[in-house]
N, C-alpha and C positions, 0 to 999 in steps of 0.2 A: 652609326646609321646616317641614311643623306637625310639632308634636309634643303628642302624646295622653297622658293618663296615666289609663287605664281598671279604676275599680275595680268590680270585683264584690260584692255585697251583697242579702240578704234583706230581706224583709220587717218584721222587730224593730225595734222601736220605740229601741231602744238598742243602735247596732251597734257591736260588738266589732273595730272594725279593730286591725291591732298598729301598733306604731309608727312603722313606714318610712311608713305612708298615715299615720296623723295627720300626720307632717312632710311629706306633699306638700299634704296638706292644708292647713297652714298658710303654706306656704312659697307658693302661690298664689292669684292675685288672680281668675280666668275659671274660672267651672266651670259643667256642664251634668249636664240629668239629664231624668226624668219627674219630674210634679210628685206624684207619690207619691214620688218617691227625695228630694224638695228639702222636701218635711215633715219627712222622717225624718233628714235629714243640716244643715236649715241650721242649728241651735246652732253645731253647729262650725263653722262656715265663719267665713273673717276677715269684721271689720266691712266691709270696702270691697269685700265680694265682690261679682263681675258673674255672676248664674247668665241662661243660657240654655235655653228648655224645649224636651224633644224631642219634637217633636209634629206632626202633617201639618200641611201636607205638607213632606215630609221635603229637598226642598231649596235650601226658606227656612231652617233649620235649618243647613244645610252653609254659606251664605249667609254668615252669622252668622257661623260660624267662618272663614270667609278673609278677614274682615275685623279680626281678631285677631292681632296680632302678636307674641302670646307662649303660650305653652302653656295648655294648655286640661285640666282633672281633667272627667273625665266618668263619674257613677255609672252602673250597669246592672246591671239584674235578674240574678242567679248566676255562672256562665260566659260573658263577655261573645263570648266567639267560639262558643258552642252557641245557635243561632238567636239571636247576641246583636248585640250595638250596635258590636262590635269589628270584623265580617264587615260591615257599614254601613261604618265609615271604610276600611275597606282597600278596598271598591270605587271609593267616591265619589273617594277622597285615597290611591290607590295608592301615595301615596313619604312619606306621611307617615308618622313614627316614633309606634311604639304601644309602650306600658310594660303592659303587662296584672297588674293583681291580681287573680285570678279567686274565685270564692266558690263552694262546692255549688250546683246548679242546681236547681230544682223537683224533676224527675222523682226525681235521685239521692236529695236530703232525702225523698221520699216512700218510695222504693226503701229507706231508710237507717231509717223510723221502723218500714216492714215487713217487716224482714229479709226483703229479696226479693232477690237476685244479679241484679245488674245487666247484667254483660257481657255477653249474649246478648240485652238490650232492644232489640224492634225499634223505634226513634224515628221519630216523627210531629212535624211541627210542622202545626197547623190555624191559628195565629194571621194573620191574614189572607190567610190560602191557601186557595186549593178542595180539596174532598177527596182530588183525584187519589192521593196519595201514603197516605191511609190507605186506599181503596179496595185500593190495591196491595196492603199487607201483608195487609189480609182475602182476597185472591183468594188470595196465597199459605201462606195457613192458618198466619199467624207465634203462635207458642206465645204469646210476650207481649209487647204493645206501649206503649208510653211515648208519651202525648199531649199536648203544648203546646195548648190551646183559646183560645177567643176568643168574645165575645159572640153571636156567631152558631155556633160550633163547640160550644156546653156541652156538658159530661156528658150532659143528655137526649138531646137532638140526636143524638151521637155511637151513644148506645144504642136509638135508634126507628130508625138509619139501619142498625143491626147486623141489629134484629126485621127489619127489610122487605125483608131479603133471606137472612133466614136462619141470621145467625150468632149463634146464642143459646146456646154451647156457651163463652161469657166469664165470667168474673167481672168488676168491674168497681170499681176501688180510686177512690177520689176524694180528692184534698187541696187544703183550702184554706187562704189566708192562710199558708204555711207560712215557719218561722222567726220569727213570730211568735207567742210565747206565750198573749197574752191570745188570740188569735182565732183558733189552728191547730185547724182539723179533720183528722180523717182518716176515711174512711169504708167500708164495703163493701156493694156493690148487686149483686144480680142484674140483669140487665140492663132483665126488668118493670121492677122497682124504680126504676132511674134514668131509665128514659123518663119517668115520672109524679113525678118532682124537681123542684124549683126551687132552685138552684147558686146560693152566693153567689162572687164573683170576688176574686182570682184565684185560679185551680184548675190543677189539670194533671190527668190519671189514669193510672191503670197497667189494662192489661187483663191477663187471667190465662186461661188453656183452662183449664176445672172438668175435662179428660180425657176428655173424647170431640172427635170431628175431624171437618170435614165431608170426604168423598167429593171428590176431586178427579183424575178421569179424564185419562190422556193420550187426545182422541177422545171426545166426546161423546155415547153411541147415540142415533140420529135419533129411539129413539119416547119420548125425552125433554120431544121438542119440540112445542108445539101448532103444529098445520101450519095455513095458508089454507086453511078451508074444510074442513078436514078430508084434502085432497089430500097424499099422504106422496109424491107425486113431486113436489111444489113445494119443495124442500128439497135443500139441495145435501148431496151423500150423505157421511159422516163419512170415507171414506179419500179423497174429494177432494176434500172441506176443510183434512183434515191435509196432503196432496199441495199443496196452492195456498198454501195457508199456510206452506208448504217452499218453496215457490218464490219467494214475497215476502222472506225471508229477515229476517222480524219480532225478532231477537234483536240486529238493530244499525240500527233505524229506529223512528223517535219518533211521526209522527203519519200512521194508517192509512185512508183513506177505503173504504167500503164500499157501493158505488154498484145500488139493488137489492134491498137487505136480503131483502126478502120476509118471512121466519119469524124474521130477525137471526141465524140461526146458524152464518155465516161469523163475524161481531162479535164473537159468543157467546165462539166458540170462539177465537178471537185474544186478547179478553182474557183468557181462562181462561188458556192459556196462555204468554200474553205480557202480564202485566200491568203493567206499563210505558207499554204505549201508548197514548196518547190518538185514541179513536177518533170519527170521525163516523160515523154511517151514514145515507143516502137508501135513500128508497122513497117515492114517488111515490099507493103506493093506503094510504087514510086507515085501512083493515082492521091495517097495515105497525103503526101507533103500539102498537094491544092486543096484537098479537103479540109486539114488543119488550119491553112490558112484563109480560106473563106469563113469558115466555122467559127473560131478562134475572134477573126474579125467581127464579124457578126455579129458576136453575141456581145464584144467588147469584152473578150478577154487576153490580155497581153499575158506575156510572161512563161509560157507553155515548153519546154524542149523539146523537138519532134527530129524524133533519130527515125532515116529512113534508110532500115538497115535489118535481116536476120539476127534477131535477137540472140541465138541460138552462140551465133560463130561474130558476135559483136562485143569486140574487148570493153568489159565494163569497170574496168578496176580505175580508171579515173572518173569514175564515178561515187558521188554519195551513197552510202549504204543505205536501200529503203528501208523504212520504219512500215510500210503499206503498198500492197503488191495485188494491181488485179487484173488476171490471166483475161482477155477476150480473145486471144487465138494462140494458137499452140503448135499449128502446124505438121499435126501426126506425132508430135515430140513431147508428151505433156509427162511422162517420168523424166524425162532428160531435161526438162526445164523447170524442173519443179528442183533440182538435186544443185542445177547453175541458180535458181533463186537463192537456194537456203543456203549456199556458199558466201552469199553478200549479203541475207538479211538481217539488219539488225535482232538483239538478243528479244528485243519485245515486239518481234515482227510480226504482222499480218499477212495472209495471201486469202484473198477470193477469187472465188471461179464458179461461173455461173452454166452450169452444164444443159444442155436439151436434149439429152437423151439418156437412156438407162448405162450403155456403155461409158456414154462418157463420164458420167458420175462412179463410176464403179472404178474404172481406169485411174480418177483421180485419189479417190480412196485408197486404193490399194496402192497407189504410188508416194502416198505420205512417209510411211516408215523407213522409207527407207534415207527419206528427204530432212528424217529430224522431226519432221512436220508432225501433228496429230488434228482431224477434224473436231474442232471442238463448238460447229450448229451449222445445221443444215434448214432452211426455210424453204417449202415448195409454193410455185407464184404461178398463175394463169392470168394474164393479161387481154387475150384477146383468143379465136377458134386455133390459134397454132398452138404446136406443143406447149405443156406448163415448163419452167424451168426451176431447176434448182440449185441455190443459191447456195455455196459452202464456204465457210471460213476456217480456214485450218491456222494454227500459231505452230511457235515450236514445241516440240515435247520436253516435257519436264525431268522427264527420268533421264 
């Protein structure tokens, strides 16, 4: 079995390890690192060291090590297990034994230079991830977030992506080079301020609420929404959106398709309230895209995918498999798209469809079985002197 001896370390130029790692240090011949960590550490290392660099792709790298038949010192940036190199070996090398020296991690040393109380930091990592995960914290109005960035995530970025949808009620901390003396910054921006930066790497940041909050409704009011054309019945109406969205049961399923969009304020309102989920949305009329993006905008919600395209004859197999699927148009096609749903829906899938008329409710009924699908609750709702609608959720069948 390998064994790892993973230490953590900053940025400085002259690291202060104690002495159990100088003597792993010494006491070993195979070490690995970034080739920033192997500037800053090779003095020390024995004359006959073997360093290996960690660098993409990442499993030529692992390569390397099973071809090593004795223990291996591997440096990493702070907390190797906090979005670090350590959470790398225990996937790749599940049984292989890990020794951890951990070191402060970015955010804390930043957290630590700003007397800022950490333990309620909500953490971000952007380093080569999509924003999924800080769109989340922003929809959920988190007082203050701790960001990991990346050459495409910088401070600006992060702060032009806050303005475009509204959240400009942050402060916005930046540090770089940190633990490094000659070169540690620390900084404070408005969020103007850091759209119009240029970052030198590496950084992490801290956001802060300057003490105002954005508005975050349970129920969205419809005259929120710019409607098609100006029509305020093209819009599926706020208590059965929260009703359909009760029915999809959004608080334990990950990716939602939203077939139809129209105004996006099914989407809208799923993320607002479940922001967790990664959502797609279809709409078919090219009108569907400006609406999303005003909408979307408006309401401050990022993160949305808005396919403007026939669902129908739209290749979906590089697609997530929905766990939550809700039909608002169908396009004269609703056996034929209920048979392409159930072809990609996950095993514990959901589909709603909110019908306003006796056909079309019948239609969808009768086109279950054949979909795998079975109705299993039907809720009838009157909102206002137009038609009631009703509201079905069908899963798959059991048998």
């Amino acid at each position: 079995m390998s064994h790892f001896y993973v230490i953590g370390m900053n940025d400085s130029p002259n690291p202060d390890f104690s002495p159990e790692i100088l003597r792993i240090i010494q006491s070993h011949r195979v070490f690995s690192g970034g080739v920033r960590h192997h500037e800053i550490v090779r003095s020390l290392l024995p004359q006959q060291a073997i360093w290996i660099d960690i660098k993409s792709p990442i499993d030529e790298v692992f390569s390397q090590y099973e071809q090593v038949k004795e223990s291996i010192v591997v440096f990493a940036s702070g907390d190797p297990l906090f979005f670090g190199f350590a959470n790398t070996i225990k996937r790749k090398l599940p049984h292989a034994g890990i020794f951890l020296y951990p070191a402060f991690n970015s955010l804390q040393m930043l957290a630590h230079a700003l007397l800022i109380p950490y333990h309620d930091l909500r953490i971000v990592s952007l380093t080569g991830r999509p924003w999924h995960e800080f769109d989340h914290a922003l929809i959920e109005r988190s007082t203050k977030i701790g960001i990991l960035t990346d050459h495409v995530h910088t401070p600006a970025q992060i702060a032009r992506r806050m303005l475009e949808y509204g959240y400009s009620m942050y402060v916005m901390y930046v540090g770089i080079n940190l633990g490094n003396p000659e070169k540690q910054s620390i900084r404070k921006f408005s969020l103007q301020q850091a759209a119009a930066e240029s970052f030198q790497t590496p950084n992490c940041v801290i956001l802060e609420q300057n003490g105002k909050n954005m508005y975050r409704p349970f129920g969205i009011p419809d005259t929120c929404f710019e409607y098609l054309n100006g029509r305020s019945r093209m819009i599926t109406k706020m208590p059965v959106r929260l009703l359909s969205l009760s029915l999809l049961d959004l608080h334990e399923k990950k990716n939602f398709w939203d077939i139809g969009f129209c105004t996006g304020s099914v989407s809208i309102e799923a993320k607002l309230q479940f922001p967790h989920l990664h959502i797609t949305a279809f709409e078919v009329r090219q009108e569907g895209r400006e609406l999303m993006e005003i909408n979307s905008h408006r309401m401050g919600i990022p993160g949305i995918e808005a396919i403007i395209a026939d669902f129908m004859t739209y290749d979906v197999s590089d697609l997530a498999s929905p766990d939550a699927v809700f039909i608002g148009g169908h396009g004269g096609k609703l056996p034929e798209m209920l048979q392409k749903i159930s072809s990609c829906l996950a095993e514990t899938g959901t589909v709603v469809f909110n019908s306003v008329s006796e056909d079309s409710l019948s239609l969808f009924k009768a086109s279950l079985p054949a979909a795998g699908l079975v109705c299993k609750e039907e809720i009838r709702i009157a909102v206002d002197e137009f038609n009631p609608i009703t509201i079905c959720k069908a899963e798959r069948s059991k048998n």
